[in-house]
N, C-alpha and C positions, 0 to 999 in steps of 0.2 A: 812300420816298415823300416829296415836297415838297409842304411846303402854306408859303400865305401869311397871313398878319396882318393884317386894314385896322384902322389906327386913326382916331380924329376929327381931322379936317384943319380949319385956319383958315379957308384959301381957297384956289382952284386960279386959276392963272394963267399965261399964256404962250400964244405961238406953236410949233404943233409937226406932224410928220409922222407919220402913224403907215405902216405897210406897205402895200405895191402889195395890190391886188383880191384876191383868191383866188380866185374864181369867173373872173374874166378872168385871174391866171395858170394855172391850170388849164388853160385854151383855148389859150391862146397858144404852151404845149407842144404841147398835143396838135393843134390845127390846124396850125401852124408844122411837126411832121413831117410833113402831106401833100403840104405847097408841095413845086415841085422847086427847089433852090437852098438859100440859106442867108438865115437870118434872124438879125438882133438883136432879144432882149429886153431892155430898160432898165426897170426896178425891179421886177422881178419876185420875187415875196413867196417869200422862203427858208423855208419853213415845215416842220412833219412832212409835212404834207397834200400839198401841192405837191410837195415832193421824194421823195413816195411815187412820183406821178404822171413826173418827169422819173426816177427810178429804173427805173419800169416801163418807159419807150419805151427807156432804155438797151437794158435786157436782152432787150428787142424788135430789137434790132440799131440801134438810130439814134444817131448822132451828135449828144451833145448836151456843149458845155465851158462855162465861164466864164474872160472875157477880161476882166481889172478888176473894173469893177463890170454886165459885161454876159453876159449867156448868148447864146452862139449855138446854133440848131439847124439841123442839116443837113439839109435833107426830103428825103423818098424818094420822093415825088409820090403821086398818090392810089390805094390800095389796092394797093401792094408792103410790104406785110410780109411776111414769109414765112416758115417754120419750126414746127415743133410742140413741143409737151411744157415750155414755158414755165410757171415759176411765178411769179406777179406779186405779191408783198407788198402791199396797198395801205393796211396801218396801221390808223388809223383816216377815213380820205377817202372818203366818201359819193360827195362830187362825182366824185374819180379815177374810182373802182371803177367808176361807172355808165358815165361819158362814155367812160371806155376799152372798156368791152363793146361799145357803137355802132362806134367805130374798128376794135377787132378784127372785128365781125361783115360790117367794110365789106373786108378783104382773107382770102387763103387761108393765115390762120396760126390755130395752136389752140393757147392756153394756158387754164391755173387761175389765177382771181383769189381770193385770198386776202385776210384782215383780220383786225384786233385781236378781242377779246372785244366789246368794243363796236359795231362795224362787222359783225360777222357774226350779229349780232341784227337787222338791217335788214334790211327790206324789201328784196328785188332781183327778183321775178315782175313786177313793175310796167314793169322793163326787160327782162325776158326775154320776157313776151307779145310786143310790137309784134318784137322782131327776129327770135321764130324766123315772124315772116310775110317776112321779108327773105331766108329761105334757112341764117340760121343754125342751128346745131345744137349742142342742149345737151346733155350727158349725161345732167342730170337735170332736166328744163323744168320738174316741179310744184315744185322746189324754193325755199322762199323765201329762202335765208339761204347767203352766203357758205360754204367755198366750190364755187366757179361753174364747171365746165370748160367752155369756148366755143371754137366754129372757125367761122370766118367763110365768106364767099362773097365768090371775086372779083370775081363781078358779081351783086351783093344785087337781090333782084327790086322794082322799084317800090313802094312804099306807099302807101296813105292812109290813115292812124290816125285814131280818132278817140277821144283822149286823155280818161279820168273824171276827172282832176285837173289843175289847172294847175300844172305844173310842168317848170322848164328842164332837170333832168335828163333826165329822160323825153323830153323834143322833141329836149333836143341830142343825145342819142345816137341817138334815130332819123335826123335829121339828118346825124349825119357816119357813118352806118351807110349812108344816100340818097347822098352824093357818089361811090360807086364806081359806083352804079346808073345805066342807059342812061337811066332814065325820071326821070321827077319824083316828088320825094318830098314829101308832104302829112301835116302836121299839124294836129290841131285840137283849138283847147283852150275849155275854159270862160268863162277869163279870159283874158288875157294874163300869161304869167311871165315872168321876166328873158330881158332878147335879147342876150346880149352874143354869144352864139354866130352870131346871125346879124349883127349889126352888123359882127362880125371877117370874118364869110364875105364879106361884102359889099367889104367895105374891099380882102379880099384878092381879090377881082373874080371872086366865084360870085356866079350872077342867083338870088335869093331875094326873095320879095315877101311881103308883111304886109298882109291883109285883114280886117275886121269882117264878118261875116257878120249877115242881118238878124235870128237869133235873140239878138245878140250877143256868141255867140261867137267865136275867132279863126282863123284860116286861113294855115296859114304854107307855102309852095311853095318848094322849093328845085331849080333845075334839076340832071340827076344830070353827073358830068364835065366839072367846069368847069376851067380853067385858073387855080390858083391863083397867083398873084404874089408874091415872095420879099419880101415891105414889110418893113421894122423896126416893131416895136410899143412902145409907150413905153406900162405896166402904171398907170395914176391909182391914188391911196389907197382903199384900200377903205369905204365907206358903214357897214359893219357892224361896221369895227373903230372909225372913227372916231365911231360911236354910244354906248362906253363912256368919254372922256372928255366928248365934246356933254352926257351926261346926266350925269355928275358935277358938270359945272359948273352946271347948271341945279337941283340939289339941293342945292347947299353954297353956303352963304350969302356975298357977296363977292367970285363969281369969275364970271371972265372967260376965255375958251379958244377961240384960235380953233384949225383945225386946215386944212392946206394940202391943193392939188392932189389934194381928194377927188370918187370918180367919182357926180356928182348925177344919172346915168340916170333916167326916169321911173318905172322900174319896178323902183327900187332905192331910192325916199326916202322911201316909203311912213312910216315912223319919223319922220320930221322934219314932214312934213304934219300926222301927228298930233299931233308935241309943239308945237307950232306951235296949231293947232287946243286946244289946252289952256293958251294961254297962253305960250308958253316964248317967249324972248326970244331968236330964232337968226334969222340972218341970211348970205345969200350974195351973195361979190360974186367979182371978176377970173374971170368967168366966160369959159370958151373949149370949143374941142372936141379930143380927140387920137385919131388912127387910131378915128374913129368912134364914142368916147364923150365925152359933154358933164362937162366938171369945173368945180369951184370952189371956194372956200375958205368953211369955213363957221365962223362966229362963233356961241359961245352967253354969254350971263350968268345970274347966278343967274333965276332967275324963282317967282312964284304961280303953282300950277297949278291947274286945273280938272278934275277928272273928266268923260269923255266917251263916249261909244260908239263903235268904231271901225267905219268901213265896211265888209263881208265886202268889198267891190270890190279893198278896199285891201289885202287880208292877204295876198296873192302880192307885195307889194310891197316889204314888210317880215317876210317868214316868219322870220326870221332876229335880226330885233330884240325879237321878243316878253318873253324874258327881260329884256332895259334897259327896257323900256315898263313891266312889271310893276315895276321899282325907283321910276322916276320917278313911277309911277299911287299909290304909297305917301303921296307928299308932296303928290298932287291934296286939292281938297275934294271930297267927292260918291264916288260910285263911277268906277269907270273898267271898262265892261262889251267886252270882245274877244270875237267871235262865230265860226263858220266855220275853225276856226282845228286844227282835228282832226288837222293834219298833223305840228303839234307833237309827237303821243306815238310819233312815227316816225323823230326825230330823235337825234342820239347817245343822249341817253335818249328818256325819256315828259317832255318839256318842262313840260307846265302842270301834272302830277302834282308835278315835283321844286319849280318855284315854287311854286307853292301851298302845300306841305311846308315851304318855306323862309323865306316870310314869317309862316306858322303861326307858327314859331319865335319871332319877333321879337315877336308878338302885333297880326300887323295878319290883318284876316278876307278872308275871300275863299274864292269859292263854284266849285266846279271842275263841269262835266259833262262830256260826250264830248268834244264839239268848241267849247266856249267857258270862260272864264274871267270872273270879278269880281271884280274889289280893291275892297275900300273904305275910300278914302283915307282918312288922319287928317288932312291939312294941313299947312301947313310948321312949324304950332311943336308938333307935338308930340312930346314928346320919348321917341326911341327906344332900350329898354338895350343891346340888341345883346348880349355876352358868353354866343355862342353858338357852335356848331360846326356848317360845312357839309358836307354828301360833295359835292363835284362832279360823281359821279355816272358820270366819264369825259367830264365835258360843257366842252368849254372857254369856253362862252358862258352856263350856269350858274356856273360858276367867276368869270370876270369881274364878273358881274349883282350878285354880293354883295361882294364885293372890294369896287365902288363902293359900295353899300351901306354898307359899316363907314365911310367916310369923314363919316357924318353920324351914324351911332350913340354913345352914350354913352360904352359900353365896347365893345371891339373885336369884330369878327367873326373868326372862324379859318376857311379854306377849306383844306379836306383835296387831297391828290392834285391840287397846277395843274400837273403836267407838261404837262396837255392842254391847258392854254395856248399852249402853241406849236403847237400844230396852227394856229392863224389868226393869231398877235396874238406873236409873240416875245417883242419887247419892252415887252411891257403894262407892266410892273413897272417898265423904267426911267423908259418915257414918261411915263406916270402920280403916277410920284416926281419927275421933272422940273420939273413943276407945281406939284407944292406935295402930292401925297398921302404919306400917311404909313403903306405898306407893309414888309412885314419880312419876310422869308421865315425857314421855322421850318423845321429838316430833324428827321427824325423815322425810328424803323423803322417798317418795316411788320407 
């Protein structure tokens, strides 16, 4: 077991990259084998998570290499997979395991998805509902929890879902479970959740449209059979990773951080609107677009924060940043109250259980119920002992949230078990020490 150290840093400072999407390499694999032809990926995030997901399409029969710094995959066009009795490892990858069930349920193959300890404590009926309406067939449909045996249908019958939560897993796997189907496949969600699945479908030229409906909820059509085109993709920085130095800098007195060619999607920066809305002093410019998603380089410096209410509208936007928000909400004045936000205790861990837990520690309060959270801030001077021990719980974004953390505590923080860092974020520990933090990795038995 590796755990890391954060000590009190002076200041953080520099220009830096952190890794491609995750949520967009995710896609890129697994849309990229429907194209017929061959595709380049360029920065596609080398992760556990990820390369769960290009492991699984291997063993699916597809052709997937790395030429330099680039992955090709060979598609097999839409809905030839073929063969039975596959077993898919999927680690701990929430995003693989679901969006692959959609894929397999769209062709005539049947495998078991598999997962860590961690990953087969999640939720998976949420995706098993909508597809055994598609023709799928589960061994065990009431089952909620990895592992899954699935056989798909060459020609998945039409759907119209109408989704209780908003969320991209759930749309994108009925989605690419719709592209083998004659008819059109229809989702519809509450809110709007991340589109990179349809942005990619789009790019690679399937007609998919995005409607507000007047109760306003959302309506997303995907026609079934489209001819996908072999484009190269070029993978933007991820939003979510580049959230755990944004907010270091904005917490540690003196620094300045910008971080490059991150993907600013609208339905991805939900976290920044917020720290922004609290004062944070972040800033985007060399704005542009690549293979359908909007990027730019985003600047932070230290800043005073404000405690604030976060919009329920907003929390599909940012589901994923909640743990950095809860660090930076530490050093607000006022409280900092997150509402709607339920989806959290369904994530690697019970998310606002482990913070709330974890700032207890530190001795800042905050009020947990089902689905909302409250910090209440102490403000930027007061001063935190830290010289505490975290579990990460298996969570690699709980791991991070405190890591940053220790960089403004007294005496240092310990973060138990960060292997799970590299599920999204590899190289958190160089990037991070690149700038000026002062991380140590401590190796230990277990």
């Amino acid at each position: 077991m590796n755990s890391i150290s954060s000590n009190k840093s002076s200041k953080l400072i520099g220009d830096i990259i952190v890794p491609g999407d995750k949520s967009i390499s995710h896609r890129a694999l697994l849309i990229g084998s429907l194209v017929t032809g061959k595709i380049k990926i360029k920065n596609l995030l080398e992760s556990d998570d990820v390369i769960a997901t290009l492991d699984a399409l291997k063993t699916l029969g597809l052709k997937i290499q790395k030429d330099k710094n680039i992955w090709e995959v060979i598609g097999n066009g839409i809905g030839n997979l073929s063969g039975s009795n596959y077993r898919l490892d999927m680690g701990n990858s929430g995003t693989g395991s679901r969006l692959l069930m959609g894929l397999i349920a769209g062709s005539d193959v049947e495998a078991t998805i598999l997962g860590d300890e961690s990953l087969s404590k999640r939720p998976m009926k949420r995706i098993i509902k909508p597809l055994i309406k598609t023709g799928a067939v589960f061994d065990n449909p009431s089952n909620d929890n990895l592992p899954v045996k699935i056989r798909g249908s060459k020609i998945p019958l039409p759907l119209e879902y109408n989704s209780p939560v908003a969320s991209a897993q759930i749309k994108s796997s009925i989605l690419l479970a719709g592209l083998s189907s004659t008819g059109n496949t229809t989702v519809i969600e509450p809110t709007l959740s991340r589109d990179h699945t349809e942005r990619m479908l789009k790019y690679l030229g399937a007609i998919i449209t995005t409607t507000k409906l007047p109760n306003s909820s959302w309506k997303i059509t995907l026609e079934g059979l489209p001819s996908l085109k072999p484009l190269d993709i070029d993978i933007p920085s991820d939003p979510s990773s580049a959230a755990f130095p944004i907010v270091a800098s904005i917490i540690t007195p003196n620094s300045m951080v910008k971080v490059v060619n991150v993907c600013v999607n609208d339905l991805r920066i939900g976290l920044y609107k917020s720290l922004i809305e609290m004062g944070a002093n972040i800033s985007f410019s060399n704005r542009r677009e690549i293979n359908g998603e909007p990027i730019a380089d985003i600047s932070a410096k230290y800043s005073v924060l404000k405690g604030i209410k976060i919009p329920k509208t907003r929390v599909a936007s940012m589901i994923d940043e909640f743990p950095i928000l809860s660090i930076a909400a530490i050093r607000a004045i006022g409280e900092t109250t997150m509402e709607g936000i339920e989806e959290l205790r369904f994530k690697e861990t019970d998310r606002i259980h482990a913070m709330s837990e974890g700032l207890r520690l530190v001795g800042i309060e905050t009020k947990e119920k089902k689905d909302s959270m409250v910090i209440k801030g102490k403000g930027p001077d007061y001063s935190i002992n830290g010289n505490v021990t975290i579990k990460s719980r298996l969570d690699h974004r709980i791991a991070m949230s405190f890591l940053c953390l220790g960089l403004i505590t007294e005496n240092p923080i310990k973060v138990l078990d960060t292997d799970t860092i590299n599920s999204s974020f590899p190289t958190f520990f160089e990037t991070m020490n690149k700038i000026g933090a002062n991380l140590k990795r401590i190796q230990t038995d277990k």
